[in-house]
BADO-167825 format. One record per atom (N, C-alpha, C): x, y, z; atom name. Coordinates in Angstrom, 2 decimals, always signed. Each point is the difference from the previous one (the first is absolute). Example, Ala and Ser with C-alpha at 12.3 -4.5 7.8 and 13.67 -1.06 7.14 Angstrom:
<atom <+13.19 -5.69 +7.80> "N">
<atom <-0.89 +1.19 +0.00> "CA">
<atom <+0.90 +1.20 +0.00> "C">
<atom <-0.35 +1.05 -0.72> "N">
<atom <+0.82 +1.19 +0.06> "CA">
<atom <-0.77 +1.09 +0.73> "C">
***
This chain:
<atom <-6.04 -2.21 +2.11> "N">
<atom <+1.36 +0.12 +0.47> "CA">
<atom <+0.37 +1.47 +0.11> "C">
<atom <+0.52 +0.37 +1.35> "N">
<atom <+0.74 +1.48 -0.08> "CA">
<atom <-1.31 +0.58 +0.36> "C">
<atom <-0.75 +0.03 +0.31> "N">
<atom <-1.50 +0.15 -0.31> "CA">
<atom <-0.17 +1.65 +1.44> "C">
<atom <+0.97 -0.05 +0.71> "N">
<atom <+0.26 +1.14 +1.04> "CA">
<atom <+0.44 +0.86 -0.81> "C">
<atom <+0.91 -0.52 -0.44> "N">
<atom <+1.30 +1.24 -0.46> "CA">
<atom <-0.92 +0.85 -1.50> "C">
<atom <-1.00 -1.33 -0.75> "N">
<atom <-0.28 +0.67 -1.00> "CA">
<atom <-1.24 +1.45 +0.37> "C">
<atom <-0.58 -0.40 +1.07> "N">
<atom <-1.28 +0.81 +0.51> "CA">
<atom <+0.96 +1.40 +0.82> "C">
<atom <+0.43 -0.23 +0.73> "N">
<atom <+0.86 +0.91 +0.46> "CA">
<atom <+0.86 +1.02 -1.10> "C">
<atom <+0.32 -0.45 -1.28> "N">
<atom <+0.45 +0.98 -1.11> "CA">
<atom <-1.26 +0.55 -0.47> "C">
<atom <-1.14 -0.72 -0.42> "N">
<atom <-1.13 +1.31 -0.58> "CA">
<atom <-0.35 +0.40 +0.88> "C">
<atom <+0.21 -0.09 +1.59> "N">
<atom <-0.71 +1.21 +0.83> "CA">
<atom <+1.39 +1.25 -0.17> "C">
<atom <+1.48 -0.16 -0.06> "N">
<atom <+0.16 +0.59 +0.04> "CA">
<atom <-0.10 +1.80 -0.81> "C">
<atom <+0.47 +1.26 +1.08> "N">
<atom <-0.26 +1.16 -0.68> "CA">
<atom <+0.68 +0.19 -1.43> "C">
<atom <-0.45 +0.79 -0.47> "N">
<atom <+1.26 +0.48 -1.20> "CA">
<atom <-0.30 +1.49 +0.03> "C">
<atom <+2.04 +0.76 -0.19> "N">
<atom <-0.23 +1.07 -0.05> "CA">
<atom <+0.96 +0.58 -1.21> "C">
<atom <-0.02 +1.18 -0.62> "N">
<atom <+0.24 +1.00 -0.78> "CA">
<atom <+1.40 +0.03 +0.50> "C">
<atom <+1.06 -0.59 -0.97> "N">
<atom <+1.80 +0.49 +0.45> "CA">
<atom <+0.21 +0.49 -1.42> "C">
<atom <+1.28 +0.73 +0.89> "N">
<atom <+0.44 +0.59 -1.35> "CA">
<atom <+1.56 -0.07 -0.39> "C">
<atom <+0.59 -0.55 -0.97> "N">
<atom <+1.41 -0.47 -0.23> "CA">
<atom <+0.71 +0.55 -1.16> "C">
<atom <+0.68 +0.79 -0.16> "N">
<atom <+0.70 +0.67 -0.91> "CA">
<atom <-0.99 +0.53 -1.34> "C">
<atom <-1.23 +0.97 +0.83> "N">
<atom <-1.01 +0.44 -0.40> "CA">
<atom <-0.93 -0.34 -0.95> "C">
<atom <-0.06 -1.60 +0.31> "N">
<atom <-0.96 -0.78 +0.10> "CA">
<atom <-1.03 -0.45 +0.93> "C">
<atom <-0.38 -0.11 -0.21> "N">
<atom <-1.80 -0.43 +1.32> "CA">
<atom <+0.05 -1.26 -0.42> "C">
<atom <-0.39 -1.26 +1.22> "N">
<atom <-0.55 -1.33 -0.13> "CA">
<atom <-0.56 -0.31 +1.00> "C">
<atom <-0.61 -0.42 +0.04> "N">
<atom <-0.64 -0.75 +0.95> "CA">
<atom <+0.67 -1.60 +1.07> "C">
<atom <+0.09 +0.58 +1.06> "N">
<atom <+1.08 -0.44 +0.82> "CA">
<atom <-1.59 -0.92 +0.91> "C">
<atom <+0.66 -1.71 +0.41> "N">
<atom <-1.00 -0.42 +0.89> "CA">
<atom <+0.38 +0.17 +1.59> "C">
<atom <-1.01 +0.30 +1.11> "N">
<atom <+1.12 -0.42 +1.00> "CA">
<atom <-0.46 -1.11 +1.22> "C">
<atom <+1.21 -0.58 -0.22> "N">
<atom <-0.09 -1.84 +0.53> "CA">
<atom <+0.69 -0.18 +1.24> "C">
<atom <-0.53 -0.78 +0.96> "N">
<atom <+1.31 -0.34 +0.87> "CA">
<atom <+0.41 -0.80 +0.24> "C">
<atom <+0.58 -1.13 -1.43> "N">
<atom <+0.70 -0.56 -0.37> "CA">
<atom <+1.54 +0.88 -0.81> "C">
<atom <-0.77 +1.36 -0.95> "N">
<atom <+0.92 +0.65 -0.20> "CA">
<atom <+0.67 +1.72 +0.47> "C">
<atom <-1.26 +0.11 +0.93> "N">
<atom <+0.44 +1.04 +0.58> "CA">
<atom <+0.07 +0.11 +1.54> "C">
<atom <-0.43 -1.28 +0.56> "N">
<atom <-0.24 -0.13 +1.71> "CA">
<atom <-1.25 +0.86 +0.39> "C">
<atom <-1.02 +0.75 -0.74> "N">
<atom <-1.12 +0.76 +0.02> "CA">
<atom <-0.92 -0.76 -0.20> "C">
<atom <-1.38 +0.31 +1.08> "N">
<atom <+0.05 +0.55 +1.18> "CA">
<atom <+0.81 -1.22 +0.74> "C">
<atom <-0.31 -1.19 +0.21> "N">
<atom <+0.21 -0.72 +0.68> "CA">
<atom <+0.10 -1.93 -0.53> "C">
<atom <+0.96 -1.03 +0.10> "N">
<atom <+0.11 -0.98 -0.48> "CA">
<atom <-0.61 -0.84 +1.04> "C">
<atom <-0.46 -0.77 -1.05> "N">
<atom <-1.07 -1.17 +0.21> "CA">
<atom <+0.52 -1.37 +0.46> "C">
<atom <+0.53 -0.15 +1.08> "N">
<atom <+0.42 -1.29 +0.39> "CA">
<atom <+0.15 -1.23 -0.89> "C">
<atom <-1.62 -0.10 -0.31> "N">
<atom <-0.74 -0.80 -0.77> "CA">
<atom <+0.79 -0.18 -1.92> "C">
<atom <-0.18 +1.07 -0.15> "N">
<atom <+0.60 +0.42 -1.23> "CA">
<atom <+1.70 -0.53 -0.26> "C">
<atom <+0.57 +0.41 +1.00> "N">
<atom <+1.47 -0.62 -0.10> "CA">
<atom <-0.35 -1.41 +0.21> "C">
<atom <-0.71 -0.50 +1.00> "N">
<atom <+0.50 -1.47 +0.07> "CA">
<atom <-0.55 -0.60 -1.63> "C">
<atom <-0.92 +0.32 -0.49> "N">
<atom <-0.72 +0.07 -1.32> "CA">
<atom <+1.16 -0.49 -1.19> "C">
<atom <+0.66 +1.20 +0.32> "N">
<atom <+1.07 +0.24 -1.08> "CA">
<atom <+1.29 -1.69 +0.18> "C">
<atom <+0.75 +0.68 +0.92> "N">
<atom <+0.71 -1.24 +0.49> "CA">
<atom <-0.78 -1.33 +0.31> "C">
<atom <-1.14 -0.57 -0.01> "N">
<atom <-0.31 -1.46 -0.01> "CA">
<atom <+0.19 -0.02 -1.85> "C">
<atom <-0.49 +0.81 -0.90> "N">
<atom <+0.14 +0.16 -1.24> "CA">
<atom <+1.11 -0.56 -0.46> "C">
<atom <+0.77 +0.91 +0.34> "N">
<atom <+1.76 +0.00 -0.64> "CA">
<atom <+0.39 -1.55 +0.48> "C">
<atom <-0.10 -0.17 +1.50> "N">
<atom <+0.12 -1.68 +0.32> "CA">
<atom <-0.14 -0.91 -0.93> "C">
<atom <-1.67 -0.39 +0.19> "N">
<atom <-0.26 -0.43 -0.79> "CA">
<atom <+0.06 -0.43 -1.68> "C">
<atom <+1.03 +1.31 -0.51> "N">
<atom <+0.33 -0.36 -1.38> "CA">
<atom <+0.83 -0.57 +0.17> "C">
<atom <+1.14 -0.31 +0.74> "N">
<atom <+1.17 -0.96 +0.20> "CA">
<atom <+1.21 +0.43 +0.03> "C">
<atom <+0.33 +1.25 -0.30> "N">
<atom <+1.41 +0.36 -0.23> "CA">
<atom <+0.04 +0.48 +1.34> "C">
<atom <-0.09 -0.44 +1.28> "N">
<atom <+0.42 +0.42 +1.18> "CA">
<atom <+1.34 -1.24 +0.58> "C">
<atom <-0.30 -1.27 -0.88> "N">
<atom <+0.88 -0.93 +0.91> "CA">
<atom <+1.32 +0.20 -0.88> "C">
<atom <+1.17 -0.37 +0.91> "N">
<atom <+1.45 +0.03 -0.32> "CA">
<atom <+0.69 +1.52 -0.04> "C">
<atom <-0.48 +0.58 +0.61> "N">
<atom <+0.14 +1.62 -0.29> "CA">
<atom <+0.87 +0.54 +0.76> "C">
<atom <+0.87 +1.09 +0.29> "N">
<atom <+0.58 +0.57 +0.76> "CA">
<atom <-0.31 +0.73 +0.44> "C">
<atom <-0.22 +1.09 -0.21> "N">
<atom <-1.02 +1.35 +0.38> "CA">
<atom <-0.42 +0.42 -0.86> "C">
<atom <-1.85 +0.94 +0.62> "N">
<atom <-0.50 +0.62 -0.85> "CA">
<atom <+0.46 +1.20 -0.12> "C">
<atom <-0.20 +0.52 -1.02> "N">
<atom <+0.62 +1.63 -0.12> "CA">
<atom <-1.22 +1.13 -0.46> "C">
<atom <+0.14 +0.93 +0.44> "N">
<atom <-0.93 +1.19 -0.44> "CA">
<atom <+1.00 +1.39 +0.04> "C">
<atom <-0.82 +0.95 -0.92> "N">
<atom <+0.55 +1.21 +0.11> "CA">
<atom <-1.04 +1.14 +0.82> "C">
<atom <+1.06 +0.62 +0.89> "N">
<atom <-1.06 +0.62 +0.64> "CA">
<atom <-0.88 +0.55 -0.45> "C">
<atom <-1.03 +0.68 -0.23> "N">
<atom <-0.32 +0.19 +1.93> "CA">
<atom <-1.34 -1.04 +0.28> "C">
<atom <-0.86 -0.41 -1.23> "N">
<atom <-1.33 -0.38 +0.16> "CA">
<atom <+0.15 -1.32 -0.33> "C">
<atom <+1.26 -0.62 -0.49> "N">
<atom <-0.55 -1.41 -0.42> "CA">
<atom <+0.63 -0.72 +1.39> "C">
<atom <+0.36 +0.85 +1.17> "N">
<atom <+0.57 -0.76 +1.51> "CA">
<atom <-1.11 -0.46 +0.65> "C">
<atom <-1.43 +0.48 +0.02> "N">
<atom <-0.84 -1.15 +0.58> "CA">
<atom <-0.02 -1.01 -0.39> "C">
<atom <-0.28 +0.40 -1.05> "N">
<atom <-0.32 -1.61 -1.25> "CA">
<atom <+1.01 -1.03 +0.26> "C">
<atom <+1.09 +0.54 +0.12> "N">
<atom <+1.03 -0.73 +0.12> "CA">
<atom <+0.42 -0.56 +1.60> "C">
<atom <-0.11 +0.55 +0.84> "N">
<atom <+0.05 -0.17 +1.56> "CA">
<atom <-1.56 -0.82 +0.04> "C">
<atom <-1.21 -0.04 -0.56> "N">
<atom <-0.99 -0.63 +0.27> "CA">
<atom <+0.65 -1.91 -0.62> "C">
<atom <+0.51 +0.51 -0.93> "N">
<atom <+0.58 -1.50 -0.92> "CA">
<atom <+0.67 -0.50 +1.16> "C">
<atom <+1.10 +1.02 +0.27> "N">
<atom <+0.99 -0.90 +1.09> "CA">
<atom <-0.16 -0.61 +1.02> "C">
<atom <-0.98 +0.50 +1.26> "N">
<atom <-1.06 -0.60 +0.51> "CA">
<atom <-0.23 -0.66 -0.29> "C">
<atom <-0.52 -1.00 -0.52> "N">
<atom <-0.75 -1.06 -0.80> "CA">
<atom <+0.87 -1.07 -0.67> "C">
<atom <+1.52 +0.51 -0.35> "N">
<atom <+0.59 -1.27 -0.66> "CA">
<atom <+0.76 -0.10 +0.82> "C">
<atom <+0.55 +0.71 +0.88> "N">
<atom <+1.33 +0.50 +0.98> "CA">
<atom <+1.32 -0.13 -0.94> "C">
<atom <-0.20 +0.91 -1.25> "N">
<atom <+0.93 +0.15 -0.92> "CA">
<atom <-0.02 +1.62 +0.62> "C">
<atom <+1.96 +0.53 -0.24> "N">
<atom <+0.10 +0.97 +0.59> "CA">
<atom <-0.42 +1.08 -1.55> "C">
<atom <+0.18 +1.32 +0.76> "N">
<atom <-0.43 +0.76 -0.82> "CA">
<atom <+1.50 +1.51 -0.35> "C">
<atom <+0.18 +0.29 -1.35> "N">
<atom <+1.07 +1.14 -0.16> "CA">
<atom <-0.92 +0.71 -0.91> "C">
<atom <+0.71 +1.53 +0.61> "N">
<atom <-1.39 +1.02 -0.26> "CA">
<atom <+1.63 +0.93 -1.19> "C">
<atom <-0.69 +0.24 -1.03> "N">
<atom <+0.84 +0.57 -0.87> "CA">
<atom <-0.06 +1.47 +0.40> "C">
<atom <+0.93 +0.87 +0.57> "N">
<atom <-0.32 +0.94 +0.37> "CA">
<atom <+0.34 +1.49 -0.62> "C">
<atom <-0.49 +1.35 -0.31> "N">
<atom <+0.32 +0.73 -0.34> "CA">
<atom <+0.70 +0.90 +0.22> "C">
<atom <+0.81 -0.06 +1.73> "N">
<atom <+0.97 +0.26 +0.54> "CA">
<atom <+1.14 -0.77 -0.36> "C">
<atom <+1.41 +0.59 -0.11> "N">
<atom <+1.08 -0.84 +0.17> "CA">
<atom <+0.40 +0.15 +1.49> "C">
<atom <+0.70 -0.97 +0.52> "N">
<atom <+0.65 -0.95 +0.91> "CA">
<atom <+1.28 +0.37 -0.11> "C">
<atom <+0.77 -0.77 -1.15> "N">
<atom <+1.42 -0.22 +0.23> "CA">
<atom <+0.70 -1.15 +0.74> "C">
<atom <-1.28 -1.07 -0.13> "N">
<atom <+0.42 -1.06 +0.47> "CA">
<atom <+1.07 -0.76 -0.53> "C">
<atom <+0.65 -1.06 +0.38> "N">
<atom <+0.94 -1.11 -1.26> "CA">
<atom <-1.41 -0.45 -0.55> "C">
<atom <+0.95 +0.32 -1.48> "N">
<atom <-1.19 -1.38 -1.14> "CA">
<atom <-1.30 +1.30 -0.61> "C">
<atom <-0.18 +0.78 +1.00> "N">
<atom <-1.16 +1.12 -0.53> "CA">
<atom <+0.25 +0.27 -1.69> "C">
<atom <-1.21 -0.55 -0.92> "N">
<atom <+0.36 +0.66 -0.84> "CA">
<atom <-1.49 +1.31 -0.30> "C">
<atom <+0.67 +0.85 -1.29> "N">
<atom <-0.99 +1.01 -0.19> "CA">
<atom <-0.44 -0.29 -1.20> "C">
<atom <-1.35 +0.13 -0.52> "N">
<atom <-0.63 +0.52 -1.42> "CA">
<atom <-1.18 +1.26 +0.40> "C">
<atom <+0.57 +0.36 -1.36> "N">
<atom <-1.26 +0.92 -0.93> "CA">
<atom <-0.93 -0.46 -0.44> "C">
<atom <-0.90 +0.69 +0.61> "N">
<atom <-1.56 -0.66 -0.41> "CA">
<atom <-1.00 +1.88 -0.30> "C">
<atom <-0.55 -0.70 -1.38> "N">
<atom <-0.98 +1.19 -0.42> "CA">
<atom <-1.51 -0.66 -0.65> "C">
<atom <-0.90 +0.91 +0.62> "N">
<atom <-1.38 -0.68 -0.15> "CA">
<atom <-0.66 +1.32 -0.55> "C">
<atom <-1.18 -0.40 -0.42> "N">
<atom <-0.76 +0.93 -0.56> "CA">
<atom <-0.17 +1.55 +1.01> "C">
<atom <+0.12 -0.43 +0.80> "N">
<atom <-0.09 +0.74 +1.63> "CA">
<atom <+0.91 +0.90 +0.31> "C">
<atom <+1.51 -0.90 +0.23> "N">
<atom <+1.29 +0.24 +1.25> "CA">
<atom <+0.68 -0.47 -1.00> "C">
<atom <+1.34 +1.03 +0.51> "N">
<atom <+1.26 -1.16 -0.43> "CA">
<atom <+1.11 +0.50 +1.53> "C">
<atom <+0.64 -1.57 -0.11> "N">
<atom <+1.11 +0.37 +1.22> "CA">
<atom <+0.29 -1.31 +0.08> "C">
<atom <+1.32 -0.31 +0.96> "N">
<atom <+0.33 -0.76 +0.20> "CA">
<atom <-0.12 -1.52 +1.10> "C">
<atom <+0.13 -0.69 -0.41> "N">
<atom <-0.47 -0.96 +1.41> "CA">
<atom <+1.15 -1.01 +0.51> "C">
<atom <+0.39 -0.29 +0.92> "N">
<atom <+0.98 -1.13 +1.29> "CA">
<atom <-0.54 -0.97 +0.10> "C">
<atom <+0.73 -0.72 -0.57> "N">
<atom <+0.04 -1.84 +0.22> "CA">
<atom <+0.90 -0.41 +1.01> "C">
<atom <-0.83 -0.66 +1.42> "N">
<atom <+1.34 -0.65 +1.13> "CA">
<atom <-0.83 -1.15 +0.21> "C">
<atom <+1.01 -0.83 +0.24> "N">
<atom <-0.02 -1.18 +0.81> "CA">
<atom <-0.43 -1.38 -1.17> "C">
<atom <+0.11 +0.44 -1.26> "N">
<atom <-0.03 -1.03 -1.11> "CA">
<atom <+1.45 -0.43 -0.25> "C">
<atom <+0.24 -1.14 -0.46> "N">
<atom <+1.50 -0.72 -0.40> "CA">
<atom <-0.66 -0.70 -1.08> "C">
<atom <+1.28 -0.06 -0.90> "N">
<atom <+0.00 -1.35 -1.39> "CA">
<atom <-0.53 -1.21 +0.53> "C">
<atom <-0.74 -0.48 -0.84> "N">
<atom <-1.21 -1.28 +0.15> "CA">
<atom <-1.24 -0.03 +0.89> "C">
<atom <-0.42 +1.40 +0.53> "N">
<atom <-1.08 -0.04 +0.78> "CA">
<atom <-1.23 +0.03 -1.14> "C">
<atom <-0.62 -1.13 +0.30> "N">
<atom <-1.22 -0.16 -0.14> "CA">
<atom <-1.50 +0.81 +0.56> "C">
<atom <-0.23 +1.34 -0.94> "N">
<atom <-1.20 +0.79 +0.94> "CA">
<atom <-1.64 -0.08 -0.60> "C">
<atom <-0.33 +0.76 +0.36> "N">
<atom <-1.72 +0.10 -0.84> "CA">
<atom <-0.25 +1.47 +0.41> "C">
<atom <-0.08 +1.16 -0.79> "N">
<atom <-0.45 +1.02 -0.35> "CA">
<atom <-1.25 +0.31 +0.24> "C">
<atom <-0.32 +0.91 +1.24> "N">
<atom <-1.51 +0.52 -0.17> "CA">
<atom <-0.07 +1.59 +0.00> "C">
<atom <-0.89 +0.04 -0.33> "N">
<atom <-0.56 +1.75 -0.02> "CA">
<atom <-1.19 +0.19 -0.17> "C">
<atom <-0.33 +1.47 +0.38> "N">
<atom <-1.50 +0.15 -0.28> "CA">
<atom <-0.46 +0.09 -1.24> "C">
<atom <+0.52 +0.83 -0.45> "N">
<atom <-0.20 +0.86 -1.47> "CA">
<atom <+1.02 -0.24 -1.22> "C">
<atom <-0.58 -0.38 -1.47> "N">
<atom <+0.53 +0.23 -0.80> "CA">
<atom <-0.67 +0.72 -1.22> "C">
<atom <+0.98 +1.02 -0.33> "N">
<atom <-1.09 +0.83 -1.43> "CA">
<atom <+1.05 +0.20 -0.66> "C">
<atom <+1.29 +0.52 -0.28> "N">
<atom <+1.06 -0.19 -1.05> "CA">
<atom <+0.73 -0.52 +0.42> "C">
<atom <+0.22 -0.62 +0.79> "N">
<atom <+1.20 -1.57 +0.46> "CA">
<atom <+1.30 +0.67 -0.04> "C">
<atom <-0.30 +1.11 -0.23> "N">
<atom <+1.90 +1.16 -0.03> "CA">
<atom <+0.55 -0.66 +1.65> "C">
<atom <-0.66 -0.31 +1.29> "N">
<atom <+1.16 -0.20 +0.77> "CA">
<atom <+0.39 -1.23 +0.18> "C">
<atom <-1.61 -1.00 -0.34> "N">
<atom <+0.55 -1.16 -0.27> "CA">
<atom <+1.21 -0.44 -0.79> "C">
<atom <+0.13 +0.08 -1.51> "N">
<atom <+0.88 -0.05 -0.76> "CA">
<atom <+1.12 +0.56 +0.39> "C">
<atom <+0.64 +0.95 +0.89> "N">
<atom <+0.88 +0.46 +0.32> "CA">
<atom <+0.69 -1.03 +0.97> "C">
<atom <-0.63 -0.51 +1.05> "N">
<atom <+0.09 -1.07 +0.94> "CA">
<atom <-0.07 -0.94 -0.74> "C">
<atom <-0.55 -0.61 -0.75> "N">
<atom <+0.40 -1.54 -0.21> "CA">
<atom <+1.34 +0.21 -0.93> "C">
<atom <+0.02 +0.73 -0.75> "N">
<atom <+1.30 -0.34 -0.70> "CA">
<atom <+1.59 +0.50 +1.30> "C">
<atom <-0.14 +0.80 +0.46> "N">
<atom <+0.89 -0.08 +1.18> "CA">
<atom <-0.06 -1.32 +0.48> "C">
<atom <-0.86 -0.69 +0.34> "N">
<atom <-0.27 -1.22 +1.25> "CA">
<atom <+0.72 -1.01 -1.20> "C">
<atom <-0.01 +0.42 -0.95> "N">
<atom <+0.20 -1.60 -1.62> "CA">
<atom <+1.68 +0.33 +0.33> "C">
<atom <+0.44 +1.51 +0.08> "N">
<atom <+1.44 +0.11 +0.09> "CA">
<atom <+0.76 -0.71 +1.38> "C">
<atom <-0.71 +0.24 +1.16> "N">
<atom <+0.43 -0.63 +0.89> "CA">
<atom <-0.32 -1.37 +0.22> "C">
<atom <-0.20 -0.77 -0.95> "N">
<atom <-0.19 -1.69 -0.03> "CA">
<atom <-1.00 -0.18 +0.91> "C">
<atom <-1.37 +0.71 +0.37> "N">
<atom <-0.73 -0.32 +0.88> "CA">
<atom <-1.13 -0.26 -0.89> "C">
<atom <-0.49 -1.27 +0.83> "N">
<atom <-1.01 -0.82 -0.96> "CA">
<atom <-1.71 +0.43 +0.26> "C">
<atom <-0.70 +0.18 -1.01> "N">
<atom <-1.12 +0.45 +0.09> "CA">
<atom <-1.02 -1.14 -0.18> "C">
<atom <-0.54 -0.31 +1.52> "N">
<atom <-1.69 -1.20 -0.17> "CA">
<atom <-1.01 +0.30 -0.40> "C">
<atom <-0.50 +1.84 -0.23> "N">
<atom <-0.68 +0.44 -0.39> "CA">
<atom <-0.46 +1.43 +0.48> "C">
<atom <-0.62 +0.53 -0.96> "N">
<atom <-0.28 +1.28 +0.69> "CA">
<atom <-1.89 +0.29 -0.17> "C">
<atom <-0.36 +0.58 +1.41> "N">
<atom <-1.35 +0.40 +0.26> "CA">
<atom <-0.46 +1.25 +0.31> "C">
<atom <-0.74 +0.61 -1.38> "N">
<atom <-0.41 +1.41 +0.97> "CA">
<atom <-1.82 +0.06 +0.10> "C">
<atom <-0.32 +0.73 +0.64> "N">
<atom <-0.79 -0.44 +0.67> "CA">
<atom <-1.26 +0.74 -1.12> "C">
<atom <+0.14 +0.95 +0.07> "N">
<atom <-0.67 +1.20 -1.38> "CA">
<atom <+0.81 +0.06 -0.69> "C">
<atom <-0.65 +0.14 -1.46> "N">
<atom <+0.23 -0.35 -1.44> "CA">
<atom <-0.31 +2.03 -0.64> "C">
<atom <+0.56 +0.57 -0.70> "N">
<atom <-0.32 +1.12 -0.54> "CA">
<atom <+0.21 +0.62 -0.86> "C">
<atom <+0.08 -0.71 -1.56> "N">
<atom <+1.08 +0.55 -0.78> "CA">
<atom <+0.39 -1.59 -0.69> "C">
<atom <+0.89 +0.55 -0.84> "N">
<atom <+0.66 -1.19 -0.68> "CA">
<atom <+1.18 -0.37 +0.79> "C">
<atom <+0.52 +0.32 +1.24> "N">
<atom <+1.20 -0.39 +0.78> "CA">
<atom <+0.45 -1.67 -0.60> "C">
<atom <-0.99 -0.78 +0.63> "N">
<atom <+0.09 -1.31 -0.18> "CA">
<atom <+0.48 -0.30 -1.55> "C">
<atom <-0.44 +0.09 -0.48> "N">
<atom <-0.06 -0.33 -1.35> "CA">
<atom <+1.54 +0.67 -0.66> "C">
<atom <+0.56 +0.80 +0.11> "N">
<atom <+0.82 +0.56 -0.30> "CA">
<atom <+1.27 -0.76 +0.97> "C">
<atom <-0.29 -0.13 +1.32> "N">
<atom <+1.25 -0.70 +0.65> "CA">
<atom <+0.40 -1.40 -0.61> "C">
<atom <-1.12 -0.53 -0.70> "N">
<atom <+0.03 -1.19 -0.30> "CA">
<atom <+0.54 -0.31 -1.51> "C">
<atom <-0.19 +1.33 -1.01> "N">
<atom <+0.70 +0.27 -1.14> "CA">
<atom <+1.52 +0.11 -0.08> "C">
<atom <+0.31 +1.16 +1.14> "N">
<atom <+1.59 +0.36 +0.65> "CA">
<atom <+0.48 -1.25 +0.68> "C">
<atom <-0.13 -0.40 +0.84> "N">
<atom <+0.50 -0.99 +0.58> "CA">
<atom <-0.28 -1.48 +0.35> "C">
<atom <-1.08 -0.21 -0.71> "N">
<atom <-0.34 -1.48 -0.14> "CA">
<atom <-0.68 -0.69 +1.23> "C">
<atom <+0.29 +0.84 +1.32> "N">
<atom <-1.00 -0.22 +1.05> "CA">
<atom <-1.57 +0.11 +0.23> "C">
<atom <-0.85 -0.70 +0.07> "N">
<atom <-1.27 -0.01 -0.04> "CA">
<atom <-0.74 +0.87 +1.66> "C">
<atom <-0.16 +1.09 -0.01> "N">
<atom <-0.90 +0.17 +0.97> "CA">
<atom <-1.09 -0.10 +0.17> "C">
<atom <-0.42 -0.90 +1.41> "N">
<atom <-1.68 +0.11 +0.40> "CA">
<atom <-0.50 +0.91 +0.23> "C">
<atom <-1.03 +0.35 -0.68> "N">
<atom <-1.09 +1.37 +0.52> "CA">
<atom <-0.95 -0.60 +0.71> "C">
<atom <-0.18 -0.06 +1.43> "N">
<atom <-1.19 -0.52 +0.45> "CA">
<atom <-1.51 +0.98 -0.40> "C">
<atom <-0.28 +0.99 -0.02> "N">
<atom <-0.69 +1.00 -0.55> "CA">
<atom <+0.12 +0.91 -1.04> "C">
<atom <-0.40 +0.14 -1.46> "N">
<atom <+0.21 +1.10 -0.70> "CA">
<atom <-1.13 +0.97 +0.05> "C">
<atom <+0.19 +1.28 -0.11> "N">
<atom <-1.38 +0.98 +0.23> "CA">
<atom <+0.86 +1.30 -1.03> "C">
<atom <-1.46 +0.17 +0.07> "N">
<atom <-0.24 +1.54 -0.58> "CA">
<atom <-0.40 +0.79 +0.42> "C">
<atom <+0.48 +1.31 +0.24> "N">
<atom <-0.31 +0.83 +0.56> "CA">
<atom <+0.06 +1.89 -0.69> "C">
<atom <-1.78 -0.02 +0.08> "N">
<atom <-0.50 +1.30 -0.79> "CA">
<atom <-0.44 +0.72 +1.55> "C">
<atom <-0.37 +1.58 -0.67> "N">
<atom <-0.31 +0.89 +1.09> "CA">
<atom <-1.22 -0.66 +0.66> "C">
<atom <-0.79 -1.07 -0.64> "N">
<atom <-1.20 -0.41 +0.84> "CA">
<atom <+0.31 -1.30 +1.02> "C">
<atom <+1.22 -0.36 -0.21> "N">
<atom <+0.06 -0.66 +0.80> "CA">
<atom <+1.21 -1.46 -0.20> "C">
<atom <-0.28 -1.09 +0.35> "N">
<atom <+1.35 -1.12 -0.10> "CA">
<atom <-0.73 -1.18 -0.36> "C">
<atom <-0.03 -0.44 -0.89> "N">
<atom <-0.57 -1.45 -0.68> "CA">
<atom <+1.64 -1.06 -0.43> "C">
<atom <-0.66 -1.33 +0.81> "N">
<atom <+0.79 -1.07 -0.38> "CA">
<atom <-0.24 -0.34 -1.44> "C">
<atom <+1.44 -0.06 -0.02> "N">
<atom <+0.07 -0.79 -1.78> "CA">
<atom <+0.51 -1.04 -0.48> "C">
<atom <+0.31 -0.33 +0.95> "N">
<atom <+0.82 -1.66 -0.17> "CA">
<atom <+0.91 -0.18 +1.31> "C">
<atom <+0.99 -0.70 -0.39> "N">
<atom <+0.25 -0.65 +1.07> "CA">
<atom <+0.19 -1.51 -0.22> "C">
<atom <+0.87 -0.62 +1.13> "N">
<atom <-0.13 -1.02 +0.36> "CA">
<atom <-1.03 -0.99 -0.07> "C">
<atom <-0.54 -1.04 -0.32> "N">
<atom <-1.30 -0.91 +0.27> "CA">
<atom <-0.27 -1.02 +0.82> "C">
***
C-alpha cells in the first residue's frame, strides 16, 4: 500500500539547512516542496488512500493550508467532486474571514479562513506534519467556529506532530507515511498499513 509514494521518499535528495543556527537535514519531496516535479501517479496514490479509509462521505469541503497540501487536496476533489477551501496566508477581508496564528518549528504567521460556516462538515489534508504547531492552531480555531472535523490526513509524518495533536486536542491524525530523515538519506518508518 502507498507503495509509489513510499519509493519516491527514499529516492528523495536531502540537503544541509540551517535554522536559528542549527543544521538539519531537510528532505526534498514533491509532495512537500513541488521539487523537481509531481507524479500524477503519486497523487492519485494518495487520494484513492484517503477514499478508501471512509471519511470522505457526508462531507462538506476539503480544506488545506497552503501552499503544498492544494494538490493533494484538488487531486481528492477530482475524485469525490467534494469542493475544496484552501486556508490561506494572505488576508482577504472577506465577510466571515477569520484569522489565526500559527507557529511551527519553521515559520510563524498568520493564516485566512473563507468560505467555512457553523456546521460544515470538512476533512483536513496536508502534506507535512513534524510539530503540528499549524495544525493545532487550525483545528482549535475550526472547534471555535462550530465546524465539524471527519478527519484529518497528512501525507508525511516527521516528528511527533501527530501524536501531540492528539494529546492537545483529542483529534487523531492519519500519517499515511512516517520517515526519517539523516544526511544519508530518507527511510520509511511507519505509516499507515
Amino acid at each position: 500500500m502507498l507503495e509509489k509514494l513510499k519509493k519516491s521518499l527514499e529516492e528523495a535528495p536531502v540537503i544541509q539547512k540551517q535554522n536559528g543556527g542549527q543544521t538539519y537535514s531537510y528532505f526534498i519531496h514533491p509532495i512537500s516542496d513541488g521539487i523537481p516535479q509531481t507524479d500524477p501517479a503519486v497523487l492519485e496514490e494518495i487520494a484513492d488512500y484517503i477514499i478508501s479509509d471512509g471519511k470522505t462521505g457526508g462531507i462538506d469541503k476539503i480544506i488545506t493550508v497552503e501552499a503544498m497540501g492544494i494538490p493533494i487536496a484538488t487531486a481528492l476533489s477530482l475524485k469525490t467532486g467534494i469542493p475544496v477551501s484552501v486556508i490561506r496566508k494572505r488576508e482577504y477581508g472577506l465577510d466571515g474571514e477569520v484569522a489565526l496564528s500559527q507557529s511551527t518549528g519553521y515559520s510563524k504567521g498568520s493564516l485566512y479562513i473563507n468560505g467555512l460556516k457553523k456546521g460544515d462538515c470538512v476533512l483536513i489534508v496536508d502534506d507535512v506534519i513534524s510539530t503540528g504547531g499549524t495544525l493545532l492552531s487550525l483545528l482549535k480555531t475550526l472547534d471555535g467556529m462550530g465546524i465539524i472535523i471527519a478527519g484529518v490526513y497528512c501525507v508525511i509524518g516527521r516528528g511527533g506532530g501527530a501524536k501531540i495533536l492528539k494529546e492537545k486536542t483529542g483529534v487523531a491524525v492519519t500519517v499515511l507515511v512516517d520517515i526519517d530523515v539523516t544526511p544519508n538519506g530518507v527511510t520509511v518508518v511507519g505509516g499507515v498499513k
